[in-house]
mmCIF file of the N, C-alpha and C atoms, coordinates in Angstrom:
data_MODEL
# 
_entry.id   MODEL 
# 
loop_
_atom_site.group_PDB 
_atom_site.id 
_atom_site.type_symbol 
_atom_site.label_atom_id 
_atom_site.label_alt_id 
_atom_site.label_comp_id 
_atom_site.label_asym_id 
_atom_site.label_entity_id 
_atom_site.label_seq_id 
_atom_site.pdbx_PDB_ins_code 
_atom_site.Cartn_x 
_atom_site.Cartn_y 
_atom_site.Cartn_z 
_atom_site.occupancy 
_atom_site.B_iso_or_equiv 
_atom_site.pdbx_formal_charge 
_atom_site.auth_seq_id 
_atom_site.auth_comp_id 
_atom_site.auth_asym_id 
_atom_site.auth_atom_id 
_atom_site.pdbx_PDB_model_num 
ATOM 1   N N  . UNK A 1 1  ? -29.050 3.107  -11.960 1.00 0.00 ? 1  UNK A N  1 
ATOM 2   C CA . UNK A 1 1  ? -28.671 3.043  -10.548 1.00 0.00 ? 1  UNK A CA 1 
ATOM 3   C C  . UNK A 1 1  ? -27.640 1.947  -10.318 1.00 0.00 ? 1  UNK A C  1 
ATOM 4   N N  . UNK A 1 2  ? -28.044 0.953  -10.683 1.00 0.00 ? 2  UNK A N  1 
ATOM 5   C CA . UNK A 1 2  ? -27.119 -0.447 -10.659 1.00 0.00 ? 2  UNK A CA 1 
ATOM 6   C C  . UNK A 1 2  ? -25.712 -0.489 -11.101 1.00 0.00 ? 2  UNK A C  1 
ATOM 7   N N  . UNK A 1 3  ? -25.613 0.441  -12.588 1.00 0.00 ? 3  UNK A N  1 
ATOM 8   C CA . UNK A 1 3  ? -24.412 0.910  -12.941 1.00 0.00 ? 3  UNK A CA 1 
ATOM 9   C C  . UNK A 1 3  ? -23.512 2.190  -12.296 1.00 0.00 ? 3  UNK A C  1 
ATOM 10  N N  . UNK A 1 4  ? -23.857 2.653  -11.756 1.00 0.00 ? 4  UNK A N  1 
ATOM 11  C CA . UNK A 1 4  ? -23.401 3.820  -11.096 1.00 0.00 ? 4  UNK A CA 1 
ATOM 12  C C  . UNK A 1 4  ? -23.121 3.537  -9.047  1.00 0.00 ? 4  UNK A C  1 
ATOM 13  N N  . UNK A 1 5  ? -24.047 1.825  -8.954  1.00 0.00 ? 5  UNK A N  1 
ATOM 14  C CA . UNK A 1 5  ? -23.096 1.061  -7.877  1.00 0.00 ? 5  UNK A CA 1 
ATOM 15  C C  . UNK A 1 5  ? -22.093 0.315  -8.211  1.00 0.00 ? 5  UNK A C  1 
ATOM 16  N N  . UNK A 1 6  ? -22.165 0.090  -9.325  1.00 0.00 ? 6  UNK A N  1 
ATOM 17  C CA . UNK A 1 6  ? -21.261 -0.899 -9.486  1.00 0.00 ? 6  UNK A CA 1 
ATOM 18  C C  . UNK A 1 6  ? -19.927 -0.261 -9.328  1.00 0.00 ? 6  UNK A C  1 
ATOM 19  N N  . UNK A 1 7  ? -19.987 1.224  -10.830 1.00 0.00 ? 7  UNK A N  1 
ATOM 20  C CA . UNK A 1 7  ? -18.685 2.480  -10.808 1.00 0.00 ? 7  UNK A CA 1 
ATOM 21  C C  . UNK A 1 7  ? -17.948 2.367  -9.024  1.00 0.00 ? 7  UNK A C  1 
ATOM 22  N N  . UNK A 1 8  ? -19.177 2.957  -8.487  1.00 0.00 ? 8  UNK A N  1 
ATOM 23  C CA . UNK A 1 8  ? -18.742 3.150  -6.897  1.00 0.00 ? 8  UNK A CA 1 
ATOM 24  C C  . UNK A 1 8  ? -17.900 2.528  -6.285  1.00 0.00 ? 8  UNK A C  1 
ATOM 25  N N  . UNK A 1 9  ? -18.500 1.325  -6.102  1.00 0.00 ? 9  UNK A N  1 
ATOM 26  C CA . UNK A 1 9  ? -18.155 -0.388 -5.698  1.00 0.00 ? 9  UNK A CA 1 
ATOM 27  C C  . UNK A 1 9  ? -16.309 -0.539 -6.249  1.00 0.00 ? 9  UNK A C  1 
ATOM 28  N N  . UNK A 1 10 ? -16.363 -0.536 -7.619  1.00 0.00 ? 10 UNK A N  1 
ATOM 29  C CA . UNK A 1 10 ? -15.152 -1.085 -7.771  1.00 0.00 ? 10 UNK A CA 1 
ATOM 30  C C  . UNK A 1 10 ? -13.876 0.740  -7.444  1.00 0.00 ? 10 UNK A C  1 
ATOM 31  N N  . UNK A 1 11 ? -14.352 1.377  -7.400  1.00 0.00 ? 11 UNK A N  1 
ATOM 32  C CA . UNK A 1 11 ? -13.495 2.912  -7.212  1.00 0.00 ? 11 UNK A CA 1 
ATOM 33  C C  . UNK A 1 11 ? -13.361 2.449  -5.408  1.00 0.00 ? 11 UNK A C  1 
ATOM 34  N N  . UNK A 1 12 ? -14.627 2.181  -4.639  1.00 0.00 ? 12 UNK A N  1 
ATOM 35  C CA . UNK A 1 12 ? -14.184 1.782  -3.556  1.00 0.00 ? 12 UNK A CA 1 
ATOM 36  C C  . UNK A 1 12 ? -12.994 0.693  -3.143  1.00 0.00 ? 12 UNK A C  1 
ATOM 37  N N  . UNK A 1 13 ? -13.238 0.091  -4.205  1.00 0.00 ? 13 UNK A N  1 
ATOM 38  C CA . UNK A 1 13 ? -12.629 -1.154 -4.007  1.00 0.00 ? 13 UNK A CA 1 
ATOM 39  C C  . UNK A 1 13 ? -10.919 -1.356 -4.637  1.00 0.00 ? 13 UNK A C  1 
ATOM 40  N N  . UNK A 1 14 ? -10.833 -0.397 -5.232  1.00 0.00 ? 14 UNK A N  1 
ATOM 41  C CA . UNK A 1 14 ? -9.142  0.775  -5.921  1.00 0.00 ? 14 UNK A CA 1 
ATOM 42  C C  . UNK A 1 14 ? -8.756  1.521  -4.843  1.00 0.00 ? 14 UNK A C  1 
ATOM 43  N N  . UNK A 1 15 ? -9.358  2.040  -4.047  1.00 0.00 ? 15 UNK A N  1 
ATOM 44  C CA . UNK A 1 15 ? -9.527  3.102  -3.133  1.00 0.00 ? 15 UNK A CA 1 
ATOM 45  C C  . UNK A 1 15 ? -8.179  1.851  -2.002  1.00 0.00 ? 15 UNK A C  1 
ATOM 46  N N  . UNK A 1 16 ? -9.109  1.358  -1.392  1.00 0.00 ? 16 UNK A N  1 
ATOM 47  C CA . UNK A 1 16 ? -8.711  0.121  -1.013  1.00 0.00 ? 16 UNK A CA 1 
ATOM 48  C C  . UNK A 1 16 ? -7.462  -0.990 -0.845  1.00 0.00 ? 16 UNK A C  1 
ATOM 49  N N  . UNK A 1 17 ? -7.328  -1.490 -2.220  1.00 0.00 ? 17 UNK A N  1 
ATOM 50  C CA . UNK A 1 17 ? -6.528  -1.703 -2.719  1.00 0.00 ? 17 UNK A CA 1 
ATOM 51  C C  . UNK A 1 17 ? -5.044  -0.925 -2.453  1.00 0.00 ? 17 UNK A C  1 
ATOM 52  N N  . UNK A 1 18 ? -5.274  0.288  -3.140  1.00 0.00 ? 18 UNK A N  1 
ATOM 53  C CA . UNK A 1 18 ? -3.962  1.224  -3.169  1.00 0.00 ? 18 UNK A CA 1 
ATOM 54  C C  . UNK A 1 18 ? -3.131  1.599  -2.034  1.00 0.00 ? 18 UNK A C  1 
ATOM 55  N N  . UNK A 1 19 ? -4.635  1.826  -1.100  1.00 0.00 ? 19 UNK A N  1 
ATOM 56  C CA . UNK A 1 19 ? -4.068  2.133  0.714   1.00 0.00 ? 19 UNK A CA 1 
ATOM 57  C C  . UNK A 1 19 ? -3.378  0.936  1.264   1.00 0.00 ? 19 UNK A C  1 
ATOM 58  N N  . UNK A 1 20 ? -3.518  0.180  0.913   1.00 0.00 ? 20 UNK A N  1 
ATOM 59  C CA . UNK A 1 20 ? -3.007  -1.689 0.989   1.00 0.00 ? 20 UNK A CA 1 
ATOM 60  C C  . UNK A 1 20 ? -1.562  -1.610 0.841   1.00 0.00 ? 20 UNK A C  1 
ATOM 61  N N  . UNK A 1 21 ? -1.858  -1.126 -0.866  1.00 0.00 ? 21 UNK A N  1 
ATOM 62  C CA . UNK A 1 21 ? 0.329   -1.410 -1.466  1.00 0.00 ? 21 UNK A CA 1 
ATOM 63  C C  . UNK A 1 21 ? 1.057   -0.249 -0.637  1.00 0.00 ? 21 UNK A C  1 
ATOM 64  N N  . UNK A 1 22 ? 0.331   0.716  -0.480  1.00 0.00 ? 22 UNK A N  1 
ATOM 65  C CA . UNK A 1 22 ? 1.238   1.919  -0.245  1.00 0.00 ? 22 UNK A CA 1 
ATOM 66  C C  . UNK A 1 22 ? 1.746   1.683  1.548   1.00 0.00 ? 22 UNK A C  1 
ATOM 67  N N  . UNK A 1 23 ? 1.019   0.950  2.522   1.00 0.00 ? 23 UNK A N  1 
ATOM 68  C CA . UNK A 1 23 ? 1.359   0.420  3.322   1.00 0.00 ? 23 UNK A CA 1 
ATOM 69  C C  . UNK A 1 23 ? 2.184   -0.327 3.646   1.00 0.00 ? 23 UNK A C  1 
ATOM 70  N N  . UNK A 1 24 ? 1.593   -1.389 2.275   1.00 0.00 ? 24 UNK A N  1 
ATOM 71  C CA . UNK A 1 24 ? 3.032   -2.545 2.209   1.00 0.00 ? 24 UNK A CA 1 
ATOM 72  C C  . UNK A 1 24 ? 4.224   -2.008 1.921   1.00 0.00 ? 24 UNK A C  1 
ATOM 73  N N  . UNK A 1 25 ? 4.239   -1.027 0.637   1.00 0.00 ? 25 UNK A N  1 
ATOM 74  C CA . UNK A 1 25 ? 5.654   -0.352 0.240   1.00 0.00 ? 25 UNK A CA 1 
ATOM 75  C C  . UNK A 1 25 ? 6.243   0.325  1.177   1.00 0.00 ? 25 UNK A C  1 
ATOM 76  N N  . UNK A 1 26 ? 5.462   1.041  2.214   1.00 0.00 ? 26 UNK A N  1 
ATOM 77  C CA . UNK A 1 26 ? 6.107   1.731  3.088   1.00 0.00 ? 26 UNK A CA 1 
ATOM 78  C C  . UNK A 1 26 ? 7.057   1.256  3.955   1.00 0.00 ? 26 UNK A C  1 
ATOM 79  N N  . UNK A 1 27 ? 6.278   -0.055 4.486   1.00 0.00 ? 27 UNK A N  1 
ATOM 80  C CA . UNK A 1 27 ? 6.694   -0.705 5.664   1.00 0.00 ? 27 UNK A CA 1 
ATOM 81  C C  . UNK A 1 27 ? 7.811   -1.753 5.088   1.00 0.00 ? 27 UNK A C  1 
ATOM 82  N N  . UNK A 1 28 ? 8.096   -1.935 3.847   1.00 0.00 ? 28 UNK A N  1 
ATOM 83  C CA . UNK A 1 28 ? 9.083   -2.690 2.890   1.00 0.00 ? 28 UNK A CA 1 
ATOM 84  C C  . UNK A 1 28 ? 10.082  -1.958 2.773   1.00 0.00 ? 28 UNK A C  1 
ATOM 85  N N  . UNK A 1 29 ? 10.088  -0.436 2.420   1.00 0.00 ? 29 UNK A N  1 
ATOM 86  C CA . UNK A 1 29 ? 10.698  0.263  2.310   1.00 0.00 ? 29 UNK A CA 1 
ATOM 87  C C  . UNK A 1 29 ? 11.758  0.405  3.634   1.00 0.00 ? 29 UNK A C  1 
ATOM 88  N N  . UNK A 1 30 ? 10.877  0.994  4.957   1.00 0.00 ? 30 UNK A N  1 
ATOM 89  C CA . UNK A 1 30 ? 11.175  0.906  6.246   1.00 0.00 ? 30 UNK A CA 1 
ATOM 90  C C  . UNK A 1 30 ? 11.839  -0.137 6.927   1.00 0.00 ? 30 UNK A C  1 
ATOM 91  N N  . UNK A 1 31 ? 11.574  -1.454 6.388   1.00 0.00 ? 31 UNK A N  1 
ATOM 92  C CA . UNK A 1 31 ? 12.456  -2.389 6.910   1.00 0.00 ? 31 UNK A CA 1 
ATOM 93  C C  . UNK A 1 31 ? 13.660  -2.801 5.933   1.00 0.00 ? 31 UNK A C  1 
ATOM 94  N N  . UNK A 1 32 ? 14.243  -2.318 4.712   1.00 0.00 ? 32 UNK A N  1 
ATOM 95  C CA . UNK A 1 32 ? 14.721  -2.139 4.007   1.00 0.00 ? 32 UNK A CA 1 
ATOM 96  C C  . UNK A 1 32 ? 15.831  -1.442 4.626   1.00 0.00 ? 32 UNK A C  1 
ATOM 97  N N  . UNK A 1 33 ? 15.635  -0.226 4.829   1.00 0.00 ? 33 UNK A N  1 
ATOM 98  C CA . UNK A 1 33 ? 16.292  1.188  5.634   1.00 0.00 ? 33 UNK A CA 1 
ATOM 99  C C  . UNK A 1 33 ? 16.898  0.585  6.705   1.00 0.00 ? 33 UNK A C  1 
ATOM 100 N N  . UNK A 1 34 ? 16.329  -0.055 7.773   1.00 0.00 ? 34 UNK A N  1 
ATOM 101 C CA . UNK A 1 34 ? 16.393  -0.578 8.754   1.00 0.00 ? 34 UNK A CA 1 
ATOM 102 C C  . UNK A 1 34 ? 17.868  -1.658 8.763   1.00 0.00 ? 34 UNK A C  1 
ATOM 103 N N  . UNK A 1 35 ? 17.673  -2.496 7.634   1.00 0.00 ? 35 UNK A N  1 
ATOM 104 C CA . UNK A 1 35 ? 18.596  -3.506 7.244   1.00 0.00 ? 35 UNK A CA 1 
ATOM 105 C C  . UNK A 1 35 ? 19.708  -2.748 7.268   1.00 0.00 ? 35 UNK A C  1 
ATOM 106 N N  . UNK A 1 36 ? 19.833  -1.842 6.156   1.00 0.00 ? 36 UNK A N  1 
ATOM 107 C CA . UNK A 1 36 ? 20.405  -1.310 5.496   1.00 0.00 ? 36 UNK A CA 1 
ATOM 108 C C  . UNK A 1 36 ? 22.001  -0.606 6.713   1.00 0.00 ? 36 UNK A C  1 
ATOM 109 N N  . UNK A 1 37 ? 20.782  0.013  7.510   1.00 0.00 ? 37 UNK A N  1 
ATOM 110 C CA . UNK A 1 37 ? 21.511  0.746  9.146   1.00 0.00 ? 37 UNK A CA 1 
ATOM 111 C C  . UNK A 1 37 ? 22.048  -0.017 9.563   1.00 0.00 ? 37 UNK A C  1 
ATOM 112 N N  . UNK A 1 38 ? 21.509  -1.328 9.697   1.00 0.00 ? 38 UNK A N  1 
ATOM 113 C CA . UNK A 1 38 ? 22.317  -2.176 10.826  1.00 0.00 ? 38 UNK A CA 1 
ATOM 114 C C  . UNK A 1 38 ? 23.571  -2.994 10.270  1.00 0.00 ? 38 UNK A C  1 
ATOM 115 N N  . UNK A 1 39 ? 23.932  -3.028 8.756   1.00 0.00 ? 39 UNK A N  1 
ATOM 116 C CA . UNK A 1 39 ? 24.595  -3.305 8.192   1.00 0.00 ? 39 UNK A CA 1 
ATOM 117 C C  . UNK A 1 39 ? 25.819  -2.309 8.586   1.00 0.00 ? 39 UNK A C  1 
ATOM 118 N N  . UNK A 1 40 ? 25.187  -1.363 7.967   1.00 0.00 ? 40 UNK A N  1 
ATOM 119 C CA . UNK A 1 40 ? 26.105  0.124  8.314   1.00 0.00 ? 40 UNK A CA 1 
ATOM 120 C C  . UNK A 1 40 ? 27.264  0.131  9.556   1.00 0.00 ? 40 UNK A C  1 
ATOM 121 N N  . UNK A 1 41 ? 26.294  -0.443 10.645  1.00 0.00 ? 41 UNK A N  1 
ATOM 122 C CA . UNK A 1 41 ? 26.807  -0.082 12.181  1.00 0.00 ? 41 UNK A CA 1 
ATOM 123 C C  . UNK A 1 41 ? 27.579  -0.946 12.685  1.00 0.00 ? 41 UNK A C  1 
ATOM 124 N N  . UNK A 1 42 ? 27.405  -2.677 11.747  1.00 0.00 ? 42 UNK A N  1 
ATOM 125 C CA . UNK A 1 42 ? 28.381  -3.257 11.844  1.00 0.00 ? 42 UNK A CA 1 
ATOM 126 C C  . UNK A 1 42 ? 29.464  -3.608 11.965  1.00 0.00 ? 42 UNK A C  1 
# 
């Protein structure tokens, strides 16, 4: 049982994690783009 919380626990905890970077990358990405435009329009 203990081992099969633990599995859980850390897959939760990847789960987690990933939704994290992919947020950060997004919104890095997005303000990236952003730069990028206003350079452009300059």
């Amino acid at each position: 049982m203990s081992v099969s919380l633990t599995k859980y626990l850390d897959a939760v905890n990847m789960i987690a994690i990933n939704t994290k970077l992919n947020k950060l990358l997004k919104t890095a990405s997005y303000n990236i783009q952003n730069q990028c435009n206003i350079l452009m329009t300059m």
